[in-house]
DRENTORBA-434947 format. One record per residue: y, x, z of N, C-alpha, C, O, CB in turn. Coordinates in Angstrom, 3 decimals. Glycine has a CB too. Example, Ala and Ser with C-alpha at 12.3 -4.5 7.8 and 13.67 -1.06 7.14 Angstrom:
% DRENTORBA-434947
[[-5.690,13.190,7.800],[-4.500,12.300,7.800],[-3.300,13.200,7.800],[-3.319,14.236,8.465],[-4.473,11.308,9.046]]
[[-2.250,12.850,7.080],[-1.060,13.670,7.140],[0.030,12.900,7.870],[1.138,13.409,8.039],[-0.598,14.084,5.725]]
This chain:
% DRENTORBA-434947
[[-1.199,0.836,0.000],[0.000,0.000,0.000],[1.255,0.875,0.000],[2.343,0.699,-0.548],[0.002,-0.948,1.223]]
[[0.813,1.833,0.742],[2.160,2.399,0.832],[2.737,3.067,-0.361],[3.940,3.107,-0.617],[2.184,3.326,1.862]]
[[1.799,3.580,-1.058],[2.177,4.709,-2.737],[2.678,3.380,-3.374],[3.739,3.727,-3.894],[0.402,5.717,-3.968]]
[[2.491,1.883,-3.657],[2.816,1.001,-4.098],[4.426,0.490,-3.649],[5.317,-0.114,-4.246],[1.769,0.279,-3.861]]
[[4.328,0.883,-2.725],[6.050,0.417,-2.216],[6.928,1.379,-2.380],[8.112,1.042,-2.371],[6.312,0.057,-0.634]]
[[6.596,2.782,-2.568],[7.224,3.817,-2.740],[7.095,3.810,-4.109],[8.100,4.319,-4.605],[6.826,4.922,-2.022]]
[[6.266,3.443,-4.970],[6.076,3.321,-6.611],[7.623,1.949,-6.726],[8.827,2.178,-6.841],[3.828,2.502,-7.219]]
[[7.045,0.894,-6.654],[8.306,0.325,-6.328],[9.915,0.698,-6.134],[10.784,0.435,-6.965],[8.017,-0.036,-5.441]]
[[10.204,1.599,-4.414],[11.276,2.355,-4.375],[11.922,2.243,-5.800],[12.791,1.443,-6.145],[10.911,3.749,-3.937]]
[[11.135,3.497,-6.774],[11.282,4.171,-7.729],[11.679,3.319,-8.976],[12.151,3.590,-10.080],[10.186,4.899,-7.826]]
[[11.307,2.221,-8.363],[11.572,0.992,-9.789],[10.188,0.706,-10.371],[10.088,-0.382,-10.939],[12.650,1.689,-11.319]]
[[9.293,1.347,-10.341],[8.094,0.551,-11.125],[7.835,-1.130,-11.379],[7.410,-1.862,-10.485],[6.903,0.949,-10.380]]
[[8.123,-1.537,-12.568],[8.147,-2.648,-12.576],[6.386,-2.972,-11.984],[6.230,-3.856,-11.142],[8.728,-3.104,-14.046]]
[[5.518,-2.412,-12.356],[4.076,-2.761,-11.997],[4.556,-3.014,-10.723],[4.642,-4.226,-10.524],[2.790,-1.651,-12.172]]
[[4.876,-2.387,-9.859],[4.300,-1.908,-8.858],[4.943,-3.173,-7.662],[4.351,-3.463,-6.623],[4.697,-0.176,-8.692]]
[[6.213,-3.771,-8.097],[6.680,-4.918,-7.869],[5.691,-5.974,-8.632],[5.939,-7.106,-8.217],[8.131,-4.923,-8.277]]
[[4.948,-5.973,-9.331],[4.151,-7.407,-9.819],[3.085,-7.345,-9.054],[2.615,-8.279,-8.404],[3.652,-7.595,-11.429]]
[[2.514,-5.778,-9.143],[1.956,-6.343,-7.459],[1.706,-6.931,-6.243],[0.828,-7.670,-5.796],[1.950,-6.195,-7.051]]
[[2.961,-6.280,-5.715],[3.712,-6.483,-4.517],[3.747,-8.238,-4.295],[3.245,-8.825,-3.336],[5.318,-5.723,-4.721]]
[[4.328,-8.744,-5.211],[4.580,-9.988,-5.696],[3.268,-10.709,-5.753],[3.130,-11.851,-5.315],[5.271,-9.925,-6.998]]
[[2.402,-10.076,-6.253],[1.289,-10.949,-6.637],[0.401,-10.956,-4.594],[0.014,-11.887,-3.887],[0.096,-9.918,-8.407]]
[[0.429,-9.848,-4.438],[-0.050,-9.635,-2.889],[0.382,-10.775,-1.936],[-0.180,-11.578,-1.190],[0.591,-8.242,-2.260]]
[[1.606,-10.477,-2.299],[2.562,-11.444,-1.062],[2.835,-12.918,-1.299],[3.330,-13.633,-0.428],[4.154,-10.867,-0.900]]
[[2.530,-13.305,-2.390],[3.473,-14.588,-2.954],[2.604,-15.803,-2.187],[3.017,-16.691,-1.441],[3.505,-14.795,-5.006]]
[[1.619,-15.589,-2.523],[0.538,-16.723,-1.567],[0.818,-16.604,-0.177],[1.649,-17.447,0.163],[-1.212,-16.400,-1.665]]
[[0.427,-15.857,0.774],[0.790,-15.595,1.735],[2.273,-16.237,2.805],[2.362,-16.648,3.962],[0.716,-14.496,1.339]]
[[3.314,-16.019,1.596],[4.756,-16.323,2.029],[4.373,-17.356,1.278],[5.462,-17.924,1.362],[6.177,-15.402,1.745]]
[[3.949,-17.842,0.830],[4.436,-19.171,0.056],[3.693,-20.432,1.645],[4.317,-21.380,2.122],[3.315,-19.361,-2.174]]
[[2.359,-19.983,2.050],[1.656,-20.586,3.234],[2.370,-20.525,4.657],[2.185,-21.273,5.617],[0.329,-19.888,3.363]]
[[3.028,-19.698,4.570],[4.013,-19.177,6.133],[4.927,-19.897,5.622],[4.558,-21.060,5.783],[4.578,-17.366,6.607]]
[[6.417,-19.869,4.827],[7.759,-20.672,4.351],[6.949,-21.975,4.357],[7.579,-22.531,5.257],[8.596,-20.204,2.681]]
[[5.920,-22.950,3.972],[5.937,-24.135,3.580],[5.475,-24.613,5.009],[5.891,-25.734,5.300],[5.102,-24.459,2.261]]
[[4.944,-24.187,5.658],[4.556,-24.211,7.169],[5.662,-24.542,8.268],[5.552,-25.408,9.137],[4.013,-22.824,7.524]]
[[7.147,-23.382,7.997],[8.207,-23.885,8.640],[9.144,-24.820,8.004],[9.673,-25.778,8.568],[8.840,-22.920,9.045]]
[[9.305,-24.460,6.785],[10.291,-25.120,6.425],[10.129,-26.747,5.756],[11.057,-27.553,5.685],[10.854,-24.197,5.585]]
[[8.838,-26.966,5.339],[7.993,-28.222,4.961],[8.450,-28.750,3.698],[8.477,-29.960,3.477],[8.075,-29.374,6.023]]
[[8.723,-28.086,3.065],[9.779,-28.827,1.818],[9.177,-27.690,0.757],[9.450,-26.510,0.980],[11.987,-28.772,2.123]]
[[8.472,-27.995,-0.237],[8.038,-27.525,-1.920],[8.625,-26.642,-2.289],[8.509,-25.434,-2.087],[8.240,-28.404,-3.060]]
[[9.389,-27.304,-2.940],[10.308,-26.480,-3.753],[11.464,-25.743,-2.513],[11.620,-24.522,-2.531],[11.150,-27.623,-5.046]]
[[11.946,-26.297,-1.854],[12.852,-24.741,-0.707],[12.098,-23.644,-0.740],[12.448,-22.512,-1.076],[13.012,-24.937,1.225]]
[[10.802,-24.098,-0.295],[9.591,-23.005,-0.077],[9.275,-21.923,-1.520],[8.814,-20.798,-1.325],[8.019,-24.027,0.265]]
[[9.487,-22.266,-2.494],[9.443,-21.939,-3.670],[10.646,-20.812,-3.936],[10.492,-19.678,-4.389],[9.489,-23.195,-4.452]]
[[12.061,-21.542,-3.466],[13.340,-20.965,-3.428],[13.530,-19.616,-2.629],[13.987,-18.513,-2.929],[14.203,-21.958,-2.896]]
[[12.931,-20.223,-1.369],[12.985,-19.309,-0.578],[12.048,-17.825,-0.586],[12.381,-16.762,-0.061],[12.835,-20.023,0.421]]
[[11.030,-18.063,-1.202],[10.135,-17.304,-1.594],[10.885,-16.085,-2.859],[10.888,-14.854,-2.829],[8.942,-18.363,-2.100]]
[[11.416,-16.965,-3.804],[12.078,-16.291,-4.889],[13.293,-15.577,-4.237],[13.793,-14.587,-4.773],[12.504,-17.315,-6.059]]
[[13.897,-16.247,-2.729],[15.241,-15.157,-2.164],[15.028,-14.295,-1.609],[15.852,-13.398,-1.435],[16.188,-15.508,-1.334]]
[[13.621,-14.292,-1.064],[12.652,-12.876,-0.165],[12.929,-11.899,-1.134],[13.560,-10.844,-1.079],[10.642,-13.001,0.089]]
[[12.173,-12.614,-2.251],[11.711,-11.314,-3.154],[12.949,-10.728,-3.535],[13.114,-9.580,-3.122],[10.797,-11.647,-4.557]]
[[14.019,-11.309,-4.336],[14.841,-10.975,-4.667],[15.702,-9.843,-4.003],[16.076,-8.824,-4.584],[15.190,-11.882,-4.840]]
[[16.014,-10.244,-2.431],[16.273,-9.671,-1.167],[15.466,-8.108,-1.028],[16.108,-7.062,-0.939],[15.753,-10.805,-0.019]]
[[14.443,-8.147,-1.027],[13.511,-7.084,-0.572],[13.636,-6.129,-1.428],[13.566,-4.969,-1.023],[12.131,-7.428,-0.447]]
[[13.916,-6.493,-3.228],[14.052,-6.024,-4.151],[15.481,-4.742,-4.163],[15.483,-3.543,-4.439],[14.043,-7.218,-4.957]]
[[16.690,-5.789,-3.682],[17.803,-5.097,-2.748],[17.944,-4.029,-2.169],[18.617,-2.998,-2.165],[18.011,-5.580,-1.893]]
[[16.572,-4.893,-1.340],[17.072,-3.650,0.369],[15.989,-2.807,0.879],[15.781,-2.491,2.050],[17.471,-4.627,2.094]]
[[15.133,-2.394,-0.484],[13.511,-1.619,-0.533],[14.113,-0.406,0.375],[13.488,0.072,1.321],[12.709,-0.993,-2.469]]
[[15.553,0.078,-0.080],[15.642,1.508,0.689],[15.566,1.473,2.570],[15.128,2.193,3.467],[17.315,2.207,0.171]]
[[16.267,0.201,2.439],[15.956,0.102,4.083],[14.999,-0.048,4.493],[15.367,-0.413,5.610],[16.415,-0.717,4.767]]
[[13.848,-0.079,4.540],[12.403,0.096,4.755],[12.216,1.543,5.235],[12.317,2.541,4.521],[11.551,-0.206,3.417]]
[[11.875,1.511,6.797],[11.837,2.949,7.297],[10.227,3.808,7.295],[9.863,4.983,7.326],[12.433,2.833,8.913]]
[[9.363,2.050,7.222],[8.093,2.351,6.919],[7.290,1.441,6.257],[6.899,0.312,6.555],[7.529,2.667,7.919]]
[[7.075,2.362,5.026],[6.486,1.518,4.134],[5.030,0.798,4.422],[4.648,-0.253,3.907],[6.422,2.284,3.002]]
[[4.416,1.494,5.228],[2.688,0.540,5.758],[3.735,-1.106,6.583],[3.100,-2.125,6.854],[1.190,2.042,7.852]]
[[5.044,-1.039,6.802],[5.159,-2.521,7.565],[5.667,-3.473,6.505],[5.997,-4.577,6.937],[6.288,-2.552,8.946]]
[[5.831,-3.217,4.865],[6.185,-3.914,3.971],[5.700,-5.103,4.142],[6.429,-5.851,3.490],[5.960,-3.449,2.929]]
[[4.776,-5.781,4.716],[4.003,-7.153,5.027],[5.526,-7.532,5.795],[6.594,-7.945,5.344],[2.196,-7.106,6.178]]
[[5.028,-7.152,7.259],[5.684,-7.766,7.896],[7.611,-7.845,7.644],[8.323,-8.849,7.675],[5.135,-7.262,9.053]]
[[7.899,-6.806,7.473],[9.531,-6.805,6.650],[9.522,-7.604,5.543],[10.631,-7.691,5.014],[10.079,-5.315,6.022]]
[[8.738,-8.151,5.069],[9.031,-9.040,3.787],[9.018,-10.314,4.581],[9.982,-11.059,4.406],[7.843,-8.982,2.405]]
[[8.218,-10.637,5.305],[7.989,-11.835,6.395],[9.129,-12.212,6.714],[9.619,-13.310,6.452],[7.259,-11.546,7.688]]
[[9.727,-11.157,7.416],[10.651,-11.083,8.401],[11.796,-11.720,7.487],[12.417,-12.733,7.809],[10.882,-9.547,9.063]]
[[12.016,-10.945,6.213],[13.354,-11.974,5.754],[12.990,-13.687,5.161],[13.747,-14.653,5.073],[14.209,-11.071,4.260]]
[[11.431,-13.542,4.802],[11.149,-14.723,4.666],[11.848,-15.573,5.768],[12.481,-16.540,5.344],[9.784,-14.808,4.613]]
[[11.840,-15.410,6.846],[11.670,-16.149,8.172],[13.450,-16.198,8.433],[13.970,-17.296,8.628],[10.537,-15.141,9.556]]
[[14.384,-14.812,8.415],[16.037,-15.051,8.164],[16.155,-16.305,7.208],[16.880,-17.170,7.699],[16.863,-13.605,7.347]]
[[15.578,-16.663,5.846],[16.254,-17.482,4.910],[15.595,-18.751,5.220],[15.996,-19.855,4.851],[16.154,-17.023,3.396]]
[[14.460,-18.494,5.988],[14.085,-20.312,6.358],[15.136,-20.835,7.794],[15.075,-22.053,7.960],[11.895,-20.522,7.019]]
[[15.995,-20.144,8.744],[16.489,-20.120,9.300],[17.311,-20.500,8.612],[17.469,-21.719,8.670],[16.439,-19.436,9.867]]
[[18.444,-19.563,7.422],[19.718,-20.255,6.975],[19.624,-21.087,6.149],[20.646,-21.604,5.698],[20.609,-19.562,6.514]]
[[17.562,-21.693,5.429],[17.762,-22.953,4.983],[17.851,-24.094,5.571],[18.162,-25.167,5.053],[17.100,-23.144,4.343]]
[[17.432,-23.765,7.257],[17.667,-25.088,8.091],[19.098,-25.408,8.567],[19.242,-26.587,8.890],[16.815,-25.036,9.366]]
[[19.996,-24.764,8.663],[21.488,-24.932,8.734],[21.776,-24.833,7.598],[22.934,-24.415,7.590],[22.287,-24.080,9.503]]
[[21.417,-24.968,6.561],[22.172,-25.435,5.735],[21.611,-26.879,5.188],[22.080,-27.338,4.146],[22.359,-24.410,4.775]]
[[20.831,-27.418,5.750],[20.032,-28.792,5.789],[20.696,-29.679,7.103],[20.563,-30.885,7.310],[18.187,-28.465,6.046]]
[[21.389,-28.764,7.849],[21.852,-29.669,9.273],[20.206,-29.498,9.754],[19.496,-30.403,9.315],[22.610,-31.773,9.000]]
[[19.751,-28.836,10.291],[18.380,-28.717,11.077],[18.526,-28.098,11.965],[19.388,-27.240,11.777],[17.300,-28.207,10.539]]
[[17.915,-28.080,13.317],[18.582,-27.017,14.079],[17.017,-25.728,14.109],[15.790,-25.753,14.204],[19.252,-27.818,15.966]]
[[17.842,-25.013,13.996],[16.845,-23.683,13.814],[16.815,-23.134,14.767],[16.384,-21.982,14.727],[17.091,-22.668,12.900]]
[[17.174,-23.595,15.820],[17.058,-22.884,17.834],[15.734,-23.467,17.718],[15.265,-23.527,18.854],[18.345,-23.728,19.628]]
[[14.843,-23.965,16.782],[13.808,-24.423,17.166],[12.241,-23.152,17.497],[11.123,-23.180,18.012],[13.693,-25.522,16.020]]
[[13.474,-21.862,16.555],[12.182,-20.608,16.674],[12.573,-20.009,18.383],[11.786,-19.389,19.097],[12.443,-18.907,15.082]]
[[13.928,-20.385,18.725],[14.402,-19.471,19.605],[13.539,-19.847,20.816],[13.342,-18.813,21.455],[15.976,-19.526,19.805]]
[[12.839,-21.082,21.498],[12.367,-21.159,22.542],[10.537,-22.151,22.022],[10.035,-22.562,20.976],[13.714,-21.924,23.608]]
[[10.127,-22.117,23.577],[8.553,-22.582,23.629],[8.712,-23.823,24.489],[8.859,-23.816,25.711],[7.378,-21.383,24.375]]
[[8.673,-24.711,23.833],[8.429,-25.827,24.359],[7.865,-25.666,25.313],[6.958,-24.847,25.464],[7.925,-26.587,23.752]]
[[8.632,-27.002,26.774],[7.464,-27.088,28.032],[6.438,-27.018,28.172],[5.844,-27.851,27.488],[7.298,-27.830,28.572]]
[[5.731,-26.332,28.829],[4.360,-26.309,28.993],[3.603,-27.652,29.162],[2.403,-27.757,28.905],[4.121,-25.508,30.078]]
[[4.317,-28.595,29.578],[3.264,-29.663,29.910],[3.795,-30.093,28.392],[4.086,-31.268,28.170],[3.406,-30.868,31.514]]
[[3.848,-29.609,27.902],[3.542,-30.180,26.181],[2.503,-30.144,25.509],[2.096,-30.674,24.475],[4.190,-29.601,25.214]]
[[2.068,-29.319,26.373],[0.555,-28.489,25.715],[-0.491,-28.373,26.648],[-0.711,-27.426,27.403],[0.756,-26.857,25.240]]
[[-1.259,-29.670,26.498],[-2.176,-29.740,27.836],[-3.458,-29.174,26.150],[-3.439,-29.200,24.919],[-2.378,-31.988,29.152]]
[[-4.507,-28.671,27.483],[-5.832,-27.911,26.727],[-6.744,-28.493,27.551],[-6.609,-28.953,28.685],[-5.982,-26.126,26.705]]
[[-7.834,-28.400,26.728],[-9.279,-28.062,26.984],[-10.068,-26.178,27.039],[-9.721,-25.232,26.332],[-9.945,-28.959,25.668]]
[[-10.905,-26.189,27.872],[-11.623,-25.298,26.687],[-12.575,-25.411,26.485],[-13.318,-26.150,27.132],[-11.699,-24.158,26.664]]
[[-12.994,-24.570,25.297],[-13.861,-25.180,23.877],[-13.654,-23.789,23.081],[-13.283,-22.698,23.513],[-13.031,-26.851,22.871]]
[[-14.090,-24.266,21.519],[-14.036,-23.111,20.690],[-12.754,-22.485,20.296],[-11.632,-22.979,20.186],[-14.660,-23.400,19.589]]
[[-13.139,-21.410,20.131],[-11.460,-20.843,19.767],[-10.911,-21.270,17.764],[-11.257,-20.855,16.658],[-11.555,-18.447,20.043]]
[[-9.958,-22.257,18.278],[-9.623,-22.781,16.459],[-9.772,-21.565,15.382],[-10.274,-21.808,14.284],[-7.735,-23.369,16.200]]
[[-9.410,-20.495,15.652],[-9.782,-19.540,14.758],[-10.942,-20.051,14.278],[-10.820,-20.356,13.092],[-9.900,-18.220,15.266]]
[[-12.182,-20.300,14.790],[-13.219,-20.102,14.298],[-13.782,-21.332,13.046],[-14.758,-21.344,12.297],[-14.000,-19.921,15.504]]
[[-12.698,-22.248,13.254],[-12.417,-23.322,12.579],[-12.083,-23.304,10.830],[-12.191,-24.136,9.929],[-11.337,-23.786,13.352]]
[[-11.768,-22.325,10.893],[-11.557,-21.618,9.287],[-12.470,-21.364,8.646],[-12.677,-21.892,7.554],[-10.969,-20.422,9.129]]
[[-13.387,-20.306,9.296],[-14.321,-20.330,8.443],[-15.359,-21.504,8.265],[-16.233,-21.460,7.399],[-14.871,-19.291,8.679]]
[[-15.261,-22.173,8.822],[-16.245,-23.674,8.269],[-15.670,-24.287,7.597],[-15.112,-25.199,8.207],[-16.725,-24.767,9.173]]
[[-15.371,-24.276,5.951],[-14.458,-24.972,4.478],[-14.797,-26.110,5.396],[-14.025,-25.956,6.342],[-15.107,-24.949,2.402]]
[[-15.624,-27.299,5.654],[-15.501,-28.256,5.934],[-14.645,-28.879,7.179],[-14.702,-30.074,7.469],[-16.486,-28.412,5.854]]
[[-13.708,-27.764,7.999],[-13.230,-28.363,8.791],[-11.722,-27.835,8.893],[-10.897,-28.032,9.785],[-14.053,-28.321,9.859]]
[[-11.582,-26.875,7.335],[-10.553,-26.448,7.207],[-9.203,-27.214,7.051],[-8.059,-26.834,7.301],[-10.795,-25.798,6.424]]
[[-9.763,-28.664,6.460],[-8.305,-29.793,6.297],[-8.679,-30.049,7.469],[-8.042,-29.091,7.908],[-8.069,-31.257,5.106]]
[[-9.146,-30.483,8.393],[-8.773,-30.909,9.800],[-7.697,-29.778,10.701],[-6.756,-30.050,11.446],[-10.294,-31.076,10.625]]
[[-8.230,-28.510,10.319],[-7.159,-27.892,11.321],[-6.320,-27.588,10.615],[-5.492,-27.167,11.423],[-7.435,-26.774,12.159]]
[[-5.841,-27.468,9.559],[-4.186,-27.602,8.999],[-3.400,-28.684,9.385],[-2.282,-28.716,9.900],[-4.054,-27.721,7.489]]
[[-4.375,-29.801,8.963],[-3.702,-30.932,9.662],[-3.081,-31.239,10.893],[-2.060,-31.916,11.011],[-4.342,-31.639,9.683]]
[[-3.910,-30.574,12.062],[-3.836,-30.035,13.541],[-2.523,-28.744,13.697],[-1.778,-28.437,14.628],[-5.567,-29.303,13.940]]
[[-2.667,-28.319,12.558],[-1.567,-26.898,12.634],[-0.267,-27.629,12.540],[0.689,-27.190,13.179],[-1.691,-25.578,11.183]]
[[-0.133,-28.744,11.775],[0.789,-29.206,10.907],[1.589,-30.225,12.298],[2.396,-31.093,11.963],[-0.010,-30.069,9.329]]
[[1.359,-30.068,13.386],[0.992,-31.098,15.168],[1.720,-30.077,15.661],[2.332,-30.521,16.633],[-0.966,-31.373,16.132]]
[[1.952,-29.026,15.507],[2.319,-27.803,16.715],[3.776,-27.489,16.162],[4.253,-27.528,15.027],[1.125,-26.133,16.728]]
[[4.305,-27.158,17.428],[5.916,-27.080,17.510],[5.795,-25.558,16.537],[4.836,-24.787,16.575],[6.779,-26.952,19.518]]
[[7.101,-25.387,15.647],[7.274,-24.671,14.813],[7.103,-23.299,15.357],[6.758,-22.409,14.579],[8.358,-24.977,14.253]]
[[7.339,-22.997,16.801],[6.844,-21.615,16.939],[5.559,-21.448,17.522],[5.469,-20.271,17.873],[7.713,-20.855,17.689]]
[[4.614,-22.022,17.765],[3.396,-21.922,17.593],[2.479,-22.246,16.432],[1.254,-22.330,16.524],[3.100,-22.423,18.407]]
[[3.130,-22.404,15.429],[2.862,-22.750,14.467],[2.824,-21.742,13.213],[2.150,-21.540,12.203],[3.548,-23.667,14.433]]
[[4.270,-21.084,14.072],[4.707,-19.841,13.240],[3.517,-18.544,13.410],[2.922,-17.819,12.613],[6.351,-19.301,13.868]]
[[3.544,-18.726,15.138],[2.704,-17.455,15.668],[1.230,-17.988,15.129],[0.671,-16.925,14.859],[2.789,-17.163,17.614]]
[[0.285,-19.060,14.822],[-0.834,-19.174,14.665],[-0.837,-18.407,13.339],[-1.443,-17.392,12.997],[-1.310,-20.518,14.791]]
[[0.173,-19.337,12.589],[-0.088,-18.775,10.853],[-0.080,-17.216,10.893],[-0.843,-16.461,10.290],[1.351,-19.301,9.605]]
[[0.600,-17.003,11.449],[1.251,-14.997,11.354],[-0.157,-14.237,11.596],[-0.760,-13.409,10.913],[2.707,-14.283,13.103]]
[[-0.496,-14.971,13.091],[-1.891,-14.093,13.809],[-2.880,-14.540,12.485],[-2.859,-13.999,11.380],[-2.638,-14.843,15.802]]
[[-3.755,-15.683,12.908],[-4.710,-15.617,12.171],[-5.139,-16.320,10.753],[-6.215,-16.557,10.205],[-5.376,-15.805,12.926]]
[[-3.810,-16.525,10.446],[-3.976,-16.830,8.533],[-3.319,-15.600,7.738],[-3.463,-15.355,6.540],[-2.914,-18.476,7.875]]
[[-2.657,-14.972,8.563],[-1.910,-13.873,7.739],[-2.645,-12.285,8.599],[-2.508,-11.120,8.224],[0.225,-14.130,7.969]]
[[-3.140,-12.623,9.385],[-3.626,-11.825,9.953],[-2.791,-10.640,10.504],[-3.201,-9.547,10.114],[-4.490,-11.579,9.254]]
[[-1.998,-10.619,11.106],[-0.941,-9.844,11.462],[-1.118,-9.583,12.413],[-1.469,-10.516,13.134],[0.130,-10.167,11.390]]
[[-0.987,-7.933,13.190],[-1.202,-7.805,14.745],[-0.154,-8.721,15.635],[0.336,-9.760,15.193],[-0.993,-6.175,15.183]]
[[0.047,-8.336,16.597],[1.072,-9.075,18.008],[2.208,-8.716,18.242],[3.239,-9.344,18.484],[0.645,-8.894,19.387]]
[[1.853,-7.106,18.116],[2.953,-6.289,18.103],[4.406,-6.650,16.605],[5.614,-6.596,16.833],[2.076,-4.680,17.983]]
[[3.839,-6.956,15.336],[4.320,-7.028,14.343],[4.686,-8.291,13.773],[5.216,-8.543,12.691],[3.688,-6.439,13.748]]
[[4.208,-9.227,14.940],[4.497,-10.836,15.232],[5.837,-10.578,15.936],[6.828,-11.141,15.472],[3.232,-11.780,16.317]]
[[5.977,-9.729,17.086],[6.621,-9.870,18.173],[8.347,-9.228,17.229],[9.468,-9.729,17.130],[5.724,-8.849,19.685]]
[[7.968,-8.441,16.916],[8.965,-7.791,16.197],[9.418,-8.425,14.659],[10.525,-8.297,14.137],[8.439,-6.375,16.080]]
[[8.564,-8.943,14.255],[9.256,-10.169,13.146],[10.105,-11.366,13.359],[10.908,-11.967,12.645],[8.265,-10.853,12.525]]
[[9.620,-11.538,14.714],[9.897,-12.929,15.084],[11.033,-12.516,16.818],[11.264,-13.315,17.726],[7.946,-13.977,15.345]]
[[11.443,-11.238,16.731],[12.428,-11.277,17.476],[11.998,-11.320,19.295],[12.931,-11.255,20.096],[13.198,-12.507,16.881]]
[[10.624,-11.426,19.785],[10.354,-11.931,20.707],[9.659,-11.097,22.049],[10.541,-10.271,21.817],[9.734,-12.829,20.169]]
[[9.132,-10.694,22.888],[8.385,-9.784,22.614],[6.902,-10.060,22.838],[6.757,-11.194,23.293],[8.836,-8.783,23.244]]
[[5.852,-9.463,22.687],[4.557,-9.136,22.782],[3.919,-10.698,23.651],[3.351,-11.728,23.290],[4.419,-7.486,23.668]]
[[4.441,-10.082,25.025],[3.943,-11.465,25.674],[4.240,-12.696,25.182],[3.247,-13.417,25.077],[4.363,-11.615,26.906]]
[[5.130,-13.115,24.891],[5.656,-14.133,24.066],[5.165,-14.977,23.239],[5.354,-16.184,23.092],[6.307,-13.766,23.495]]
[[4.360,-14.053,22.585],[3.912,-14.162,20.887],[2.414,-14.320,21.729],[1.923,-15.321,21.207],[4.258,-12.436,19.413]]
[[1.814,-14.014,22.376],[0.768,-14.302,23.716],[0.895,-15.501,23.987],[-0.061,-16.167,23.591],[0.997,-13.552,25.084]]
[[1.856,-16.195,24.614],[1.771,-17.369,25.470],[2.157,-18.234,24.127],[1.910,-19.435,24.243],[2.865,-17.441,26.990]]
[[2.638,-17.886,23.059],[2.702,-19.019,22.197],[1.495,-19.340,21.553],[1.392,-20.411,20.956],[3.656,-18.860,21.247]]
[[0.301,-18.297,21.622],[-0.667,-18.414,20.790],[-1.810,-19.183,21.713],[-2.583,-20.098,21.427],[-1.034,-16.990,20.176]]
[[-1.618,-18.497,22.841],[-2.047,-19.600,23.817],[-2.306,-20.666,24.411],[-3.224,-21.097,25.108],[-1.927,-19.649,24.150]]
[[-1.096,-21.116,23.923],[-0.565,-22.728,24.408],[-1.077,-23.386,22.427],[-1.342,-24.574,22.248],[2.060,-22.818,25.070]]
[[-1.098,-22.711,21.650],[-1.315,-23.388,20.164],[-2.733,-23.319,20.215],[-3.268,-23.871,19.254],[-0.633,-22.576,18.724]]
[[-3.357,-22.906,20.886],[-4.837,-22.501,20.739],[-5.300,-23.566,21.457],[-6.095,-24.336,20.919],[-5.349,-21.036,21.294]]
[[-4.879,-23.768,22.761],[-5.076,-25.527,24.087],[-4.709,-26.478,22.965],[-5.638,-27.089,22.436],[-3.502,-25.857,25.932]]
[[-3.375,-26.697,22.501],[-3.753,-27.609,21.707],[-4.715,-27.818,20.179],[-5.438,-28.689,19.695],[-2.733,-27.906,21.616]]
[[-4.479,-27.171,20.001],[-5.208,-27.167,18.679],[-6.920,-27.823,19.057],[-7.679,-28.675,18.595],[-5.200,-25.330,18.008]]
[[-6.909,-26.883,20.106],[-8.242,-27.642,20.737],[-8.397,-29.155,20.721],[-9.140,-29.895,20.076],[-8.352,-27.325,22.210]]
[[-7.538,-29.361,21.560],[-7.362,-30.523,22.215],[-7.357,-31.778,21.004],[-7.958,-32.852,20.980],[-5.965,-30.379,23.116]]
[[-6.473,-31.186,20.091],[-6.475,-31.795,18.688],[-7.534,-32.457,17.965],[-7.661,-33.554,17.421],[-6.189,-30.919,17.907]]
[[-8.454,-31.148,18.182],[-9.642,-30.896,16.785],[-10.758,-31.579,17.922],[-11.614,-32.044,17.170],[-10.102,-28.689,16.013]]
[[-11.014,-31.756,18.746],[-11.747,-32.328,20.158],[-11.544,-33.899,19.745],[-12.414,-34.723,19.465],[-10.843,-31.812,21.923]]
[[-10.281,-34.039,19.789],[-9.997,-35.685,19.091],[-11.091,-35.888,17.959],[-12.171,-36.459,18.106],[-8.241,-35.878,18.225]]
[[-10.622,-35.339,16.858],[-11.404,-35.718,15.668],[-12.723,-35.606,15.783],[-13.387,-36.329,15.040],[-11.084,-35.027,14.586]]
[[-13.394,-34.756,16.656],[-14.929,-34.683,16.659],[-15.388,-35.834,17.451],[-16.592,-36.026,17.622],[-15.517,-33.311,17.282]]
């Protein structure tokens, strides 16, 4: 990845269709997740890229190109919700805890890999306050460490912990319904 972002740097048009082709799914599943709207998600996707395209030199390390591309994904879904009148303090805090009563049971992760119960827990994902929602997709659809959650998303470590935590009780609690 990294000779690819530094190929990039340099201008390689390949090396951006790559990049593009790597990431576009990915950000297209994270943006439509917060922001819920098609085509924004589409927009916004095309202002990442565009953006990143920009500001490749500021990149201090190229192995975190995932998450720095994320990261502005996540700035422009912010200034697409003020500019919708939305309030976007919605990443800044974690809902009360008694919002999120749990069971325990299986860990929803494991819910993915069974195709047959994969529309149930999107559906269930689609239930959770936008920053547990954010942190589920990041951790285990995008597969992103905690550390690189915590630092995308402004928060720190523990944080990105207790949000995954409290999305994991419910999600349970959710997918427990449907069974």
């Amino acid at each position: 990845m990294t000779a690819q972002v530094q190929a990039a740097r340099n201008g390689a048009r390949d090396a951006w269709d790559g990049l593009f082709q790597r990431y576009q799914l990915p950000l297209f599943t994270y943006v439509r997740e917060l922001v819920r709207d098609r085509e924004a998600s589409l927009d916004i996707i095309q202002e990442t890229f565009v953006n990143a395209s920009r500001h490749l030199d500021s990149l201090r390390d190229d192995d975190k190109f995932g998450s720095w591309l994320f990261g502005i994904a996540r700035q422009k879904c912010i200034h697409h919700w003020r500019q919708t009148g939305r309030d976007e303090r919605v990443f800044d805090s974690d809902p009360p805890s008694d919002e999120m009563p749990g069971s325990n049971g299986e860990n929803p992760g494991a819910f993915l890999v069974k195709r047959e119960r994969e529309n149930e827990f999107l559906a269930a994902l689609e239930q959770l306050p936008v920053v547990h929602r954010e942190a589920v997709t990041l951790h285990f659809l995008e597969e992103f460490p905690l550390d690189e959650i915590a630092s995308l998303t402004g928060v720190p470590v523990g944080t990105v912990k207790s949000r995954l935590h409290h999305a994991k009780k419910k999600l349970r609690e959710l997918l427990e319904e449907k069974s």
